[in-house]
C-alpha positions as CSV (number, residue, x, y, z in Angstrom):
1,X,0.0,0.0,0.0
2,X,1.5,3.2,-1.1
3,X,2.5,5.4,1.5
4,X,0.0,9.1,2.0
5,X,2.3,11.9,1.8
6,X,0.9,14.3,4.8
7,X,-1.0,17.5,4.0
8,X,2.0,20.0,5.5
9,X,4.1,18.5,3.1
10,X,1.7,18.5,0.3
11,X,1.2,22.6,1.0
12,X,4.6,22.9,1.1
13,X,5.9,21.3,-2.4
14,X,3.1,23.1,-3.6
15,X,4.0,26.4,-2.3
16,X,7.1,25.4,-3.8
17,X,6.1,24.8,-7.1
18,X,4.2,28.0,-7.2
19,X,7.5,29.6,-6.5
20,X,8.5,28.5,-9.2
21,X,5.6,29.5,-11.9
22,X,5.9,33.0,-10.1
23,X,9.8,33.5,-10.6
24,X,9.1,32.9,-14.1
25,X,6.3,34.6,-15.0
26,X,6.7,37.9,-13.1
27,X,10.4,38.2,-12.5
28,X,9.9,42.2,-12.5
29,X,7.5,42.1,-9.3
30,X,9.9,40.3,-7.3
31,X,13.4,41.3,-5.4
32,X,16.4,39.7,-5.7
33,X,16.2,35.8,-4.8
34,X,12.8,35.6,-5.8
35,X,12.3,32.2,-5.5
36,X,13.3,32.3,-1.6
37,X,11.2,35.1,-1.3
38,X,8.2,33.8,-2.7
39,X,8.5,30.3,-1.0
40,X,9.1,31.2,2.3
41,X,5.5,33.7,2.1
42,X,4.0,30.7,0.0
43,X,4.7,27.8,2.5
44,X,3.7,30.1,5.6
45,X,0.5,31.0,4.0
46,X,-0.4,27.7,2.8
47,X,0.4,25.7,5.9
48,X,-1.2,28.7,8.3
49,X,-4.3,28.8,6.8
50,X,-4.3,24.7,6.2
51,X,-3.3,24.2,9.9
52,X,-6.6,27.0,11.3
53,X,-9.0,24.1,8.5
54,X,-7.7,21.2,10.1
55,X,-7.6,22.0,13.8
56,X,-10.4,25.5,13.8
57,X,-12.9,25.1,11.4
58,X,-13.3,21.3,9.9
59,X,-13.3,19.5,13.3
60,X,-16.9,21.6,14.5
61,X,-17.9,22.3,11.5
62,X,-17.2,20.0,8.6
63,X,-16.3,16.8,10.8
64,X,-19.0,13.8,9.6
65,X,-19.4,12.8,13.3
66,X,-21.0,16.0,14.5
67,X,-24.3,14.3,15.0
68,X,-22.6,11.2,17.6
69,X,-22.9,11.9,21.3
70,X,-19.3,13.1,22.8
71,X,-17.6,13.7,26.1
72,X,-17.5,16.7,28.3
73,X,-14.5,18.7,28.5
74,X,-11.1,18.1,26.8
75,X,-8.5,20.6,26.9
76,X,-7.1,23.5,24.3
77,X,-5.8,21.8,21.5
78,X,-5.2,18.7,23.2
79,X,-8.7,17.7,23.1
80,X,-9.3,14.2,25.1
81,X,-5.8,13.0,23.2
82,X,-4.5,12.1,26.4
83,X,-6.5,9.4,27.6
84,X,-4.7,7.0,25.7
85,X,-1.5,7.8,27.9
86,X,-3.2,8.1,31.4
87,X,-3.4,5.6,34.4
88,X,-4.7,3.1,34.4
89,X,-5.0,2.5,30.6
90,X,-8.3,2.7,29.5
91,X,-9.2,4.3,32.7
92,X,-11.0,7.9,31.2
93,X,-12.4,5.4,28.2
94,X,-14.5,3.2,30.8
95,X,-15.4,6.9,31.8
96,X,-16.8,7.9,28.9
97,X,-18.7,4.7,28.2
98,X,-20.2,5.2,31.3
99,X,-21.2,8.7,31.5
100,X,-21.7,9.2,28.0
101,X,-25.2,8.1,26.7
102,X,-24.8,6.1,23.2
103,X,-26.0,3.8,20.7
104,X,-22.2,1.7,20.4
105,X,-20.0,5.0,19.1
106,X,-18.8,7.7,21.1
107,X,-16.9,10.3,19.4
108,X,-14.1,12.5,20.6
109,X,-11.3,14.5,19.5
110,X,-7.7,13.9,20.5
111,X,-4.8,16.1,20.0
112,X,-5.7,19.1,17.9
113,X,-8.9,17.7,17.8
114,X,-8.3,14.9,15.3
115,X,-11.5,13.2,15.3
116,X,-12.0,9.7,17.4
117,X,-14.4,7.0,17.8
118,X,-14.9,5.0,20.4
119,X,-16.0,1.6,20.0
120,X,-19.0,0.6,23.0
121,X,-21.0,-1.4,21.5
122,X,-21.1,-5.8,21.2
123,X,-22.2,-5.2,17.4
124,X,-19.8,-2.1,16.8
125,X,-17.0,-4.4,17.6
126,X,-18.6,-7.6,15.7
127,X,-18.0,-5.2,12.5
128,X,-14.7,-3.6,13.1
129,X,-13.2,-7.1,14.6
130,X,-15.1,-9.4,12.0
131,X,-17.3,-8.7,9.1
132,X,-15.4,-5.7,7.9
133,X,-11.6,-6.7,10.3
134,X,-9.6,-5.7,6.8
135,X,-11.4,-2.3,6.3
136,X,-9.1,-1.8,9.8
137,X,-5.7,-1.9,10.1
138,X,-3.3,-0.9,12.8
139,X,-1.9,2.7,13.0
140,X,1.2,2.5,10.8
141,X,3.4,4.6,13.6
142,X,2.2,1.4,16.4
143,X,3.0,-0.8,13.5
144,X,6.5,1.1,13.2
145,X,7.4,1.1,16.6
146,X,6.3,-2.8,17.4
147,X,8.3,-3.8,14.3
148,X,11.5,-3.4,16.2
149,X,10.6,-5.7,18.9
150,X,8.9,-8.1,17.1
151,X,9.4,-7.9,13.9
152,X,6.6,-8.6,10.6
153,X,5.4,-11.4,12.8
154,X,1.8,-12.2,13.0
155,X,0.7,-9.5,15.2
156,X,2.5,-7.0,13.0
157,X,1.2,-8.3,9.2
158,X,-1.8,-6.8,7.6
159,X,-3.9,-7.6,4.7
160,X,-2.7,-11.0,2.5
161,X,0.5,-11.5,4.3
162,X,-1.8,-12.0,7.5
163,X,-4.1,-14.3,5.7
164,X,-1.4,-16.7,4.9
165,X,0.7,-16.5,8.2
166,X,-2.7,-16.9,10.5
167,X,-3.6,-19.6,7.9
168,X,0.0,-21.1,8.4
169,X,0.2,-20.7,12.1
170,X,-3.2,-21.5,13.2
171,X,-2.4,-25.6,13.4
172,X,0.7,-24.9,15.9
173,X,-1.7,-23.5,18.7
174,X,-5.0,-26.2,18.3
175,X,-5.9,-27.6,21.3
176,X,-4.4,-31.0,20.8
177,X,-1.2,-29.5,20.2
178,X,-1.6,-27.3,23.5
179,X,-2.7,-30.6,25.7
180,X,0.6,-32.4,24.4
181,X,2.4,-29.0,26.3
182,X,0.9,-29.3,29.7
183,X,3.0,-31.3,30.9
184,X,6.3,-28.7,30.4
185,X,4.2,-26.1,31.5
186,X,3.5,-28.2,35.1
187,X,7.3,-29.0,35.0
188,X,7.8,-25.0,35.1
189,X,4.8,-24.1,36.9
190,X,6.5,-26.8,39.6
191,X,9.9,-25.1,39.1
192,X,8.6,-21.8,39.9
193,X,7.6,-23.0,43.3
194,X,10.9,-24.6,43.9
195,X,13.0,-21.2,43.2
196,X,10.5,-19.1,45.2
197,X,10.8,-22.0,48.1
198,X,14.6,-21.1,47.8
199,X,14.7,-17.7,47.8
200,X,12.2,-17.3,50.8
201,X,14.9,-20.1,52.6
202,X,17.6,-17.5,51.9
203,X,16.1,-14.3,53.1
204,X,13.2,-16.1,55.7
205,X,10.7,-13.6,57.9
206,X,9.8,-15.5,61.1
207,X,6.2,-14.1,61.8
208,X,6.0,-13.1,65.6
209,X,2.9,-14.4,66.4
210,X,4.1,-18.1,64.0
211,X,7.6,-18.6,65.2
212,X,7.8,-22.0,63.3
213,X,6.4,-20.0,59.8
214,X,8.5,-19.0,57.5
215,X,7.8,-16.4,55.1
216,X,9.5,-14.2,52.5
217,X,9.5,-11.3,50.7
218,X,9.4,-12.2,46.9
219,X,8.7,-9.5,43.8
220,X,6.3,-11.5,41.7
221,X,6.1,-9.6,38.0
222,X,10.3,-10.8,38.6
223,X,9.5,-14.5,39.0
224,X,6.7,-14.5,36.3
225,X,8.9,-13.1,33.8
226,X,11.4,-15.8,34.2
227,X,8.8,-18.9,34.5
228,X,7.0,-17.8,31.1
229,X,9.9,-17.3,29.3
230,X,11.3,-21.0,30.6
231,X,8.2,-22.0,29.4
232,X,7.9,-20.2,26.3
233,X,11.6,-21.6,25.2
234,X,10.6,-25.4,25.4
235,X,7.4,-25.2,23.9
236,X,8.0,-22.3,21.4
237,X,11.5,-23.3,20.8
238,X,12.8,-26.9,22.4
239,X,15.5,-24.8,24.3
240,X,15.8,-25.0,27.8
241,X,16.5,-21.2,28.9
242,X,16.9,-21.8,32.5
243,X,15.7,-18.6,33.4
244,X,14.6,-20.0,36.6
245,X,17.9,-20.6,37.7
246,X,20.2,-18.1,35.2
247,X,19.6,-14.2,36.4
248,X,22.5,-13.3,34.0
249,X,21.0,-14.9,30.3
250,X,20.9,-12.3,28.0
251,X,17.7,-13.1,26.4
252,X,15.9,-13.0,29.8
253,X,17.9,-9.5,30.1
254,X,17.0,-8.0,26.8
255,X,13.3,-8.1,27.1
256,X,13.0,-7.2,30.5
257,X,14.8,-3.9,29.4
258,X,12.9,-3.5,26.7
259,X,9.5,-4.6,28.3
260,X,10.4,-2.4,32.2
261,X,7.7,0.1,32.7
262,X,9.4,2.8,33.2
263,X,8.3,6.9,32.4
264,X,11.1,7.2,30.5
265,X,9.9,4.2,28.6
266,X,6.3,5.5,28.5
267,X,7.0,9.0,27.0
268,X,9.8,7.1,24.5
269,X,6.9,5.0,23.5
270,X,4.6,8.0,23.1
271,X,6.7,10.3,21.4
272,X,6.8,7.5,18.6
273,X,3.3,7.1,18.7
274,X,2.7,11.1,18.3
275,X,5.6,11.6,16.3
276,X,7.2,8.3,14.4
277,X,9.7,6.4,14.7
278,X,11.8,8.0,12.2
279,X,11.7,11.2,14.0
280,X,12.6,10.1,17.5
281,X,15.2,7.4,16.1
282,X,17.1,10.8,15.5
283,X,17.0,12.5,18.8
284,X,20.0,12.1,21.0
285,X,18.3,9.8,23.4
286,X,20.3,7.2,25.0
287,X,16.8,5.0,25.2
288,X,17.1,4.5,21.2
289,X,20.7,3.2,21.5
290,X,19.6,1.0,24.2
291,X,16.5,0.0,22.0
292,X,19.2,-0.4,19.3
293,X,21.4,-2.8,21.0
294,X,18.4,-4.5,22.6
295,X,16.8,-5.5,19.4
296,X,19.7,-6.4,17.3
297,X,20.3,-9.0,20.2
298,X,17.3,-10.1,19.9
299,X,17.2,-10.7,16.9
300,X,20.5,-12.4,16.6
301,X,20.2,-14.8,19.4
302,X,16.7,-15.4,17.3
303,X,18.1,-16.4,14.0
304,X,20.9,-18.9,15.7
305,X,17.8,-20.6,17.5
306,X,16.5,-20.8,14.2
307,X,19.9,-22.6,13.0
308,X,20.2,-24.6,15.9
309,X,16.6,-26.2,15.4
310,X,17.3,-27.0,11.4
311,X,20.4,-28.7,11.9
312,X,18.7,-30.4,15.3
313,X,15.8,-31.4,12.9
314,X,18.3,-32.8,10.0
315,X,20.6,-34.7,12.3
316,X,18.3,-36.2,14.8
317,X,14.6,-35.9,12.7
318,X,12.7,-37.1,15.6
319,X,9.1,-36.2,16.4
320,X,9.7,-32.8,18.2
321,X,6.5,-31.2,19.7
322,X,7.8,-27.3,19.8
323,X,6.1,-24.4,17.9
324,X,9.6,-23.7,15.9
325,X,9.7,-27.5,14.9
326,X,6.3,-27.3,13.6
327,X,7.0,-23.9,11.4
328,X,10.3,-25.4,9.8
329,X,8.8,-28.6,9.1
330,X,5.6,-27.1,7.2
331,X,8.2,-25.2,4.8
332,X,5.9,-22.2,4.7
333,X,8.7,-19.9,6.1
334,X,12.0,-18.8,5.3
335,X,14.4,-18.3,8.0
336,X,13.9,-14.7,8.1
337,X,10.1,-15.0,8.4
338,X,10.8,-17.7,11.1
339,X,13.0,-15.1,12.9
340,X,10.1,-12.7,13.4
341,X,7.6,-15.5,14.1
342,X,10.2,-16.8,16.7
343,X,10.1,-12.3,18.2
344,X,6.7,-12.2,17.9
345,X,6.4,-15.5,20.5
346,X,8.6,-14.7,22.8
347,X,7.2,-11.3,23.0
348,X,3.5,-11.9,23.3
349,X,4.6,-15.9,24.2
350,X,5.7,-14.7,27.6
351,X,4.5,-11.3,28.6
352,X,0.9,-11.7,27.9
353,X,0.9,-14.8,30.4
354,X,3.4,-13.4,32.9
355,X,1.5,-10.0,33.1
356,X,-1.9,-12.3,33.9
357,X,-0.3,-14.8,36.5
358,X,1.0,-11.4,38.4
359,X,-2.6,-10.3,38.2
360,X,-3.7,-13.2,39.5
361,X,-1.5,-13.4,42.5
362,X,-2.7,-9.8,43.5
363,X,-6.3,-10.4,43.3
364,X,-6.0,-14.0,45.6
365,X,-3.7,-11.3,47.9
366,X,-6.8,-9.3,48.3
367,X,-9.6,-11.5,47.9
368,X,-7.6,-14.1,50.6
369,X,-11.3,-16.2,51.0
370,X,-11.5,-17.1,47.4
371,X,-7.6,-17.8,47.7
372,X,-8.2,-20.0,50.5
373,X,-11.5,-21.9,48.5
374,X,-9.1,-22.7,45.6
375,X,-6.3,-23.8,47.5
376,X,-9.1,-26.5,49.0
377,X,-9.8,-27.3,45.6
378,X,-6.6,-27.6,44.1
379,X,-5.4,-30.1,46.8
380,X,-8.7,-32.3,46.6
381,X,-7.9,-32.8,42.6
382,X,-4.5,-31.6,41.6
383,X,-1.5,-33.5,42.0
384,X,0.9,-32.0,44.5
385,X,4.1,-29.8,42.6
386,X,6.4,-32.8,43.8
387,X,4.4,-35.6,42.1
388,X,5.3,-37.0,38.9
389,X,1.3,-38.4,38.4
390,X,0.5,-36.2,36.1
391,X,-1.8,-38.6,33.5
392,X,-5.0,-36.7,33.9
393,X,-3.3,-33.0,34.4
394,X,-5.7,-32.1,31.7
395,X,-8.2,-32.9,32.3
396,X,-7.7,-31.5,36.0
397,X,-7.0,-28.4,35.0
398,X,-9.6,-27.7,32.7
399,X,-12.4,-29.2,34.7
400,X,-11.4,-27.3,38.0
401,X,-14.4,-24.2,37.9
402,X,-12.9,-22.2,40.7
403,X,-9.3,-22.4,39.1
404,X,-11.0,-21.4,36.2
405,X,-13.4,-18.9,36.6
406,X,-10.5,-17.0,38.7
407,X,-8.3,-17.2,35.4
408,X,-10.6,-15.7,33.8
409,X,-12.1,-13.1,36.3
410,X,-8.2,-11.7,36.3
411,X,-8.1,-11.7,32.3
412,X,-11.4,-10.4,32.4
413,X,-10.2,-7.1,34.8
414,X,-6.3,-6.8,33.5
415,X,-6.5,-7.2,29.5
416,X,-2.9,-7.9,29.0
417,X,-3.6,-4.9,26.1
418,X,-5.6,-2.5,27.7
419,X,-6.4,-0.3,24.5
420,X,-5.4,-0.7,20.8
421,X,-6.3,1.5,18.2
422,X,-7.3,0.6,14.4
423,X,-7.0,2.9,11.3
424,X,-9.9,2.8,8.6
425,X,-8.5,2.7,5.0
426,X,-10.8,3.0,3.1
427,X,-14.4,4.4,2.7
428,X,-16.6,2.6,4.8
429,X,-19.2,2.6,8.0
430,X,-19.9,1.2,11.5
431,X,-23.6,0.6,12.7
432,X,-24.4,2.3,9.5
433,X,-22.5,5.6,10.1
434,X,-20.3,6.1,7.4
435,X,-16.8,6.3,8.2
436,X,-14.1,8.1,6.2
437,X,-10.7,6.5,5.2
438,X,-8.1,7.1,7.7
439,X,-10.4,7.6,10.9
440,X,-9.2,6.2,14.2
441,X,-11.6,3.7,15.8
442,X,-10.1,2.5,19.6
443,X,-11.2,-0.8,21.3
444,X,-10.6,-1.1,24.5
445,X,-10.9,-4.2,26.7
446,X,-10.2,-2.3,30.0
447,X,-13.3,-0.3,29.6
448,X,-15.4,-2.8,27.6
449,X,-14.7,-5.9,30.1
450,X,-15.7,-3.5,33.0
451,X,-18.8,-2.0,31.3
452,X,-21.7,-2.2,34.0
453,X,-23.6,-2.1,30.5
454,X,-22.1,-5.5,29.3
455,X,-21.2,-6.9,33.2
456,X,-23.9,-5.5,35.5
457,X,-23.3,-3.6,38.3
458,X,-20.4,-5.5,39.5
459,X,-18.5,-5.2,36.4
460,X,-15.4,-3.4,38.0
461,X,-15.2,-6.2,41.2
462,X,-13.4,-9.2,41.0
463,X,-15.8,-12.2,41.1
464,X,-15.0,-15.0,40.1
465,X,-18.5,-17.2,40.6
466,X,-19.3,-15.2,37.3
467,X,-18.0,-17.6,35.2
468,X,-18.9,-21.2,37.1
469,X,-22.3,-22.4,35.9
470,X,-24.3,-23.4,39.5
471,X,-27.8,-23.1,41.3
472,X,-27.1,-21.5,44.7
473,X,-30.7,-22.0,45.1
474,X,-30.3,-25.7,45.6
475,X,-27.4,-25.0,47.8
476,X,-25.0,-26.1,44.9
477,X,-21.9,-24.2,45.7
478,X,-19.5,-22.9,43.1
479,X,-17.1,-25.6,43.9
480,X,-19.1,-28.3,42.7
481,X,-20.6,-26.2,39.4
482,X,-19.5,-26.1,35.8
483,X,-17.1,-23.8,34.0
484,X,-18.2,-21.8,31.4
485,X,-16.8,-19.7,28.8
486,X,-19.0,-16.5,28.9
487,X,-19.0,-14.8,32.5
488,X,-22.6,-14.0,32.5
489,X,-22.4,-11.6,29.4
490,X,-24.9,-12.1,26.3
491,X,-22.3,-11.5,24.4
492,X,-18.7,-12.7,22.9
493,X,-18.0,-9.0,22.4
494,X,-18.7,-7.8,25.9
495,X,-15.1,-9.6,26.9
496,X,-12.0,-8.4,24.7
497,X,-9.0,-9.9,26.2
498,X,-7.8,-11.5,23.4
499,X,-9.8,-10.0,20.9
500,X,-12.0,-11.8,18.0
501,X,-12.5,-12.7,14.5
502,X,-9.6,-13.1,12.1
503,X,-7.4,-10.6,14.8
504,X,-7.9,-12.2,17.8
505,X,-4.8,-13.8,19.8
506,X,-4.1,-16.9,18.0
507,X,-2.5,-18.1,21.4
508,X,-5.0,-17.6,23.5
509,X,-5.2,-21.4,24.5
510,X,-1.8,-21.2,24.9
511,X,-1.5,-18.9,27.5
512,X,-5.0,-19.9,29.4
513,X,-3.3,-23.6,29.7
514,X,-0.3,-21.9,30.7
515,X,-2.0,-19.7,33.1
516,X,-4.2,-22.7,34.9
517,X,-0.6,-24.7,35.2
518,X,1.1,-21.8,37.3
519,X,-1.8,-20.7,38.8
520,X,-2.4,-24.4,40.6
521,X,1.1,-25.0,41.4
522,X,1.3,-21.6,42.6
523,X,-1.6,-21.7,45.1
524,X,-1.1,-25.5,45.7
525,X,1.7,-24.7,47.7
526,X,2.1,-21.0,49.2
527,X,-0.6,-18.8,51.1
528,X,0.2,-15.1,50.8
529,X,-0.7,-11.8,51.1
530,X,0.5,-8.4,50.3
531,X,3.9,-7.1,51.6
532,X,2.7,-3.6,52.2
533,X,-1.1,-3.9,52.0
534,X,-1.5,-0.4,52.0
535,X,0.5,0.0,48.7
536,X,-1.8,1.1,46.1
537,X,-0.8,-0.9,42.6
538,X,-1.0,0.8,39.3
539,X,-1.6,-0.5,36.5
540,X,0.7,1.0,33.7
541,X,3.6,-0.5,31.2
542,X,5.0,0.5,27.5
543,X,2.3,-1.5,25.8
544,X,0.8,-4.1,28.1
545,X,-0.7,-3.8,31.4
546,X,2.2,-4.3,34.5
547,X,1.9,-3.4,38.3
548,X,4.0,0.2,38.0
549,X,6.3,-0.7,40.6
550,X,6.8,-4.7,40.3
551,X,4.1,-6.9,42.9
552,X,5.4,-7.7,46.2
């Protein structure tokens, strides 16, 4: 797709070519240096009066979404624009869904009032996300900036290439493939519990009141980070990372440099949002070095994986169950394409996962009844972390409904994307309202899987009996119910974690299996709390959704 020149630039190479039609035709009007003289005037003129159209007059006057309902308020020029950067994300969207009145679109302007809609509605999204998903395509500046960490994977791709890697991937993540991986991710999951066990052994807390309990101090988001990407290197790549063990691996290192929510990493993520990447790669910021070096590493490490696994494949040719082994052996991917395949897993592979098993461990830290109901029910039917019975772990895990319907309360609350934003591009319309090419449409699971619209009047509270199937009126309790797969919503589109229709997370089984593995071994053996319960958590990160100051 050909590249739009922007409208600035348009008024200046046309101010310039008037420049030139006016040096030549009235040289005798003009001082010496005409063409300077007349360009500099020109380009000031044009851009003035295209700059008081586009942010004065078109936006409250011209703009096609005059007539939707909007939000209160906004500041000078800056419109509502920053509500995609405020805490928590999605926080002053799940506003305006709720005190905005609307019939699925909200509009509102962002930063010199650039028009914005707001996706509310279940049949809204069912248009954007399905029947018309290749009218919409990511902003080419996200596209820019997620390139360098994860290259023209899946998540990156639009149009045809998308069609053939989703067409080309989708087999790796079907569910008989995913139940052949339990097992490493319980081997993990059981590892995790081992390295916490020694860490609290090397730094103990004896309670006052407990003297023979130990406890420990132990920064969670850390661990998870570590434990996913274990997990996500023998059943993405057959390579034993030993992050669990190995502080100093480089790979583990990289990422969690590039991944750290930090402000600095915020506003360098913003400013190439707002700006480009082509702009703020040329600042003299040491964060794009660091980006520089961090990448290329990445990368690197990446493509010798990828080297490692062919020549493994051609000298041993055994039945290898790994996502990598899969890929090579369909021969639908060169080794380059493989390299951003390979970025694009270990990217989403591990933080999407690690950022929900934090979650999780905060909300059984304040919600310590519902902690202590699953522990019961983990121990009745799981298999303790040091037993090697694990023939039915399956069909444990996904049976369990407390297990489960906490998974997916804590998906359900922190989105592991909290907002993402889609471009139109081309002509066309949403609930009937026609929409012009290059209009920004936002989704946002944050505020759409806490809609008292979609969840009731408990949308924003974590309960977990929402998604277990039971009568209480027969005195079944939740415990002895059914799992299901909808929360209590009447709709699909009321819960956007991982998204639907042709863009939705093509690992989503993936990382729920993942999640139920850690989540039981993690509960299965430790009771905890908060270490400050005062502290007040944040929710904030570069992309996806991280405790602001780690989770202790």
């Amino acid at each position: 797709m050909a590249t739009e020149i922007p409208t600035p630039l348009l008024m200046i190479l046309l101010a310039a070519l008037e420049s030139v039609v006016g040096t030549y035709a009235l040289p005798q009007y003009l001082p010496p240096n005409p063409f300077n003289w007349l360009f500099i005037r020109l380009a000031i003129v044009q851009v003035s009066l295209w700059a008081i159209w586009a942010v004065f007059i078109y936006p409250f006057f011209f703009s096609p979404f005059l007539d939707l309902p909007h939000p209160k308020g906004g500041l000078p020029l800056f419109g509502h624009g920053a509500a995609m950067f405020n805490k928590p994300p999605g926080k002053d969207f799940l506003n305006m869904m709720t005190s905005v009145p609307n019939d699925g679109l909200i509009h509102f302007r962002g930063f010199f009032y650039r028009d914005r809609l707001l996706l509310t509605d279940p049949k809204a999204l069912a248009e954007v996300l399905v029947t018309k998903t290749y009218d919409f395509e990511k902003p080419s500046r996200v596209r820019a900036f997620l390139r360098t960490v994860l290259g023209d994977g899946l998540i990156i791709v639009e149009g045809d290439e998308h069609k053939f890697q989703r067409k080309h991937i989708m087999p790796v993540f079907s569910f008989r493939h995913i139940k052949d991986l339990y097992p490493i991710f319980w081997d993990k999951a059981t590892a995790l519990t081992q390295s916490l066990a020694t860490e609290i052994a090397e730094s103990p807390i004896y309670s006052s009141n407990e003297k023979a309990k130990v406890t420990g101090d132990v920064e969670v988001n850390h661990w998870a980070n570590k434990v996913t990407m274990d997990i996500i290197g023998l059943a993405g790549l057959g390579r034993e990372f030993n992050a669990l063990k190995n502080s100093d691996d480089k790979l583990i290192q990289n990422y969690e440099e590039i991944l750290e929510p930090t402000s600095e990493k915020v506003l360098f993520f913003t400013l190439n949002i707002l700006m480009g990447r082509s702009f703020v790669r040329l600042l003299p910021w040491k964060v794009n070095e660091r980006m520089r070096i961090t990448t290329s590493t990445l990368r690197d490490v990446c493509r010798q994986l990828v080297r490692d696994k062919r020549d493994l494949i051609k000298m041993k040719g055994a039945e290898q169950i790994d996502l990598l082994s899969i890929l090579i052996k369909s021969n639908n991917f060169s080794d380059d394409q493989l390299v951003d395949q390979l970025l694009t897993f270990l990217a989403a592979g591990h933080e999407t996962t690690s950022s929900a098993f934090t979650w999780t461990t905060h909300m059984l830290a304040t919600h310590t009844d519902i902690q202590t109901r699953l522990r019961a029910e983990i121990h009745k039917h799981v298999p303790s972390a040091s037993s090697s019975n694990t023939a039915d772990l399956v069909t444990i895990l996904e049976s369990l409904p407390l297990l489960n319907a906490v998974c997916n309360e804590t998906l359900r609350l922190y989105p592991t994307v909290p907002v993402t934003i889609r471009d139109s591009i081309r002509p066309t319309s949403i609930l009937g309202h026609p929409i012009p090419a290059h209009t920004q449409i936002l989704l946002c699971p944050w505020a759409t899987n806490r809609s008292t619209t979609l969840w009731g009047p408990n949308a924003a509270e974590f309960v977990p009996e929402r998604w277990i199937d039971y009568d209480a009126e027969k005195g079944v309790r939740p415990e002895d119910g059914r799992p299901n797969n909808h929360g209590g919503s009447q709709s699909n589109y009321s819960n956007l974690t991982f998204l639907h229709g042709p863009r939705s997370c093509i690992g989503q089984g993936f990382a729920k299996a993942e999640l139920r593995a850690l989540v039981a071994a993690f509960v299965g053996c430790y009771e905890w709390g908060m270490a400050d319960p005062d502290e007040k958590i944040i929710p904030s990160g570069v992309v996806t959704t991280k405790p602001q100051n780690g989770m202790r």
